[in-house]
C-alpha positions in Angstrom: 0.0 0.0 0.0 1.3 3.3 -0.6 0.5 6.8 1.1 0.4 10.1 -0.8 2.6 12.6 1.1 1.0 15.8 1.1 2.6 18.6 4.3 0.2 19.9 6.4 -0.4 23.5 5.9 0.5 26.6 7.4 -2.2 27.0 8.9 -2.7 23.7 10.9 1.2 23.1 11.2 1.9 27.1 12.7 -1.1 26.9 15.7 0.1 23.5 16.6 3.6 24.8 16.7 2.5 27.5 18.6 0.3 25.6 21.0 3.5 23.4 22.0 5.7 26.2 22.3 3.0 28.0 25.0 2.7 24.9 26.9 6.8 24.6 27.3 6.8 27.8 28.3 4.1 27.6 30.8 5.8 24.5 32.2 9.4 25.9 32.4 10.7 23.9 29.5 12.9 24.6 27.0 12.8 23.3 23.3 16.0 22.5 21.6 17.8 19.3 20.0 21.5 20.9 21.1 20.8 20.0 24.2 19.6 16.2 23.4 23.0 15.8 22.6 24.2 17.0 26.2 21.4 14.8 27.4 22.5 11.4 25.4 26.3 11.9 26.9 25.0 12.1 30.7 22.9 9.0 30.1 26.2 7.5 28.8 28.5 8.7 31.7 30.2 11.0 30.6 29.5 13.0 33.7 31.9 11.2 34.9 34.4 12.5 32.9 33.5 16.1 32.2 31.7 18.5 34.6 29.4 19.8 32.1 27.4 16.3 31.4 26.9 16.2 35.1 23.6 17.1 35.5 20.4 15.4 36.2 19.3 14.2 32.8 16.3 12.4 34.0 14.9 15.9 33.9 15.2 15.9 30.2 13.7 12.9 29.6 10.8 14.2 27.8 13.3 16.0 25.1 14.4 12.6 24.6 11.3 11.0 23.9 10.7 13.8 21.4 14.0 12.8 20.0 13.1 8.7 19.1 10.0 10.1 18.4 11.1 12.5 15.6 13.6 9.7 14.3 10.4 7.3 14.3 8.6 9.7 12.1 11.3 10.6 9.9 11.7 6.7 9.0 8.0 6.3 8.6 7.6 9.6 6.2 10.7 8.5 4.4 9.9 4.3 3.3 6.3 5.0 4.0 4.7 8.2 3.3 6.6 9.0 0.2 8.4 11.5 1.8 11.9 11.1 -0.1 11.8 13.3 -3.1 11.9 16.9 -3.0 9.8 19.1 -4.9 12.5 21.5 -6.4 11.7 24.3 -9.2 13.6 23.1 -12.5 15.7 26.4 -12.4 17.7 25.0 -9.0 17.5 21.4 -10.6 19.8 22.7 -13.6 22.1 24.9 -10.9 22.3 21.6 -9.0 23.4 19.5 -12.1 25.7 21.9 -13.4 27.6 21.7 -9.7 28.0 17.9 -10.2 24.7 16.3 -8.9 23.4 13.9 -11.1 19.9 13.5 -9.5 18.9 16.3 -7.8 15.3 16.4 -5.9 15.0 12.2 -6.0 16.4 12.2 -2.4 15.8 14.4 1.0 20.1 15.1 0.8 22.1 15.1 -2.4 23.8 11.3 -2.9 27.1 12.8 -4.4 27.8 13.9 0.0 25.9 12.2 2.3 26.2 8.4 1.0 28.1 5.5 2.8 30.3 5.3 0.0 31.0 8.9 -0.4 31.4 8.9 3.7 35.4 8.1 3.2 36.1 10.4 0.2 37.8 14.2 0.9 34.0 15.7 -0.3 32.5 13.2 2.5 34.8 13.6 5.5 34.4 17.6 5.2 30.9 17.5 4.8 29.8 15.2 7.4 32.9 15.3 10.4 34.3 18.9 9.4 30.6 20.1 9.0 29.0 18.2 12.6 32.0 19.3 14.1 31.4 23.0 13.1 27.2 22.8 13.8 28.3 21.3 17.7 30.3 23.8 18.4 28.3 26.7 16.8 25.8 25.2 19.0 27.2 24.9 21.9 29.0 28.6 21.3 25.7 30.1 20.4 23.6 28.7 23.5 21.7 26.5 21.7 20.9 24.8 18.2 18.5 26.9 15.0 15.4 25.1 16.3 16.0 25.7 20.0 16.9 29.6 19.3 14.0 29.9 16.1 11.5 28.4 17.7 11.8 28.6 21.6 14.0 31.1 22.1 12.2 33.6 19.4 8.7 33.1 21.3 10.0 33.5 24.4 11.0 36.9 23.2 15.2 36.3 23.5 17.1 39.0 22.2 19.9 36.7 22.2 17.8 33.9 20.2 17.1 37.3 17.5 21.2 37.5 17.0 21.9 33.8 16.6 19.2 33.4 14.1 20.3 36.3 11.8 24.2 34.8 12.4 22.6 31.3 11.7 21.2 32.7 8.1 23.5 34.6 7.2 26.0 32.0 8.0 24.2 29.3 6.1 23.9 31.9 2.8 27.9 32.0 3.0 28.4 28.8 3.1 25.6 28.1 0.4 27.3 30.2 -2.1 31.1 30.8 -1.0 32.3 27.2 0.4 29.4 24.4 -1.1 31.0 25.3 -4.4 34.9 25.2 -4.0 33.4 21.4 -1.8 31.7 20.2 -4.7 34.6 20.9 -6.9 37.2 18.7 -4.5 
């Protein structure tokens, strides 16, 4: 059996965002993945190790339920839902291709980096250890990750989360047009 994938719209999606968000705040909770990450190390033991991962994690647990449940639901809109291609205007398809990708739009990330085969290639090792390296620490040096500053922190009113998502953008358009180039090229 197969599903059509259709997103919900803006306007169901937006209030249901929105409703979440109140209800953190209201509780005293704050949403980010960044701090998943802290969370998956102190369950580990690395508290024992490193001061910062001691903390009481178990009062994060329900950030990491919404972490299996967000890798769930990515597997189940991805080999279910129809989910992997990417609706992409034919103008960006023939940028793409002119780049180097063969394909682009059949898959939710382009092949030609983020394969198994391309993981050990120069291309691969900057893109996926290079690149998590540089998102952790820009991360962890900005307070939090784009969804816990764009989402949380902009509707709690954060100035702070207001700088990091105008670095955040503008450091993603750099690196769109200045360094994805010259990568592609290796």
């Amino acid at each position: 059996m197969e599903f059509i994938y259709e997103p919900w719209p803006w306007y169901v999606a937006g209030p249901l965002i929105a409703f979440i968000m109140l209800s953190l705040l209201l509780s005293g909770k704050r949403f980010g993945l960044s701090s998943n990450l802290r969370s998956m190390c102190a369950v580990m033991g690395a508290g024992k190790h490193c001061d910062f991962f001691d903390f009481n994690w178990r009062a994060q647990s329900w950030n990491l339920v919404f972490v299996i449940g967000l890798i769930i639901g990515g597997f189940i809109a991805n080999n279910f839902m129809g989910a992997g291609n990417v609706s992409i205007s034919q103008t960006t398809i023939s940028e793409l291709q002119a780049m180097g990708f063969e394909n682009p739009g059949e898959s939710l990330v382009p092949v030609e980096l983020f394969s198994w085969h391309n993981l050990l290639t120069i291309k691969g090792l900057i893109a996926v250890i290079l690149g998590g390296f540089l998102v952790g620490f820009g991360a962890r040096y900005a307070g939090g990750c784009t969804s816990g500053h764009a989402i949380s922190g902009l509707s709690d009113l954060q100035k702070p989360s207001l700088i990091a998502v105008v670095g955040f953008f503008i450091g993603g358009l750099l690196v769109t047009y200045l360094v994805t180039p010259y990568l592609l090229a290796l």
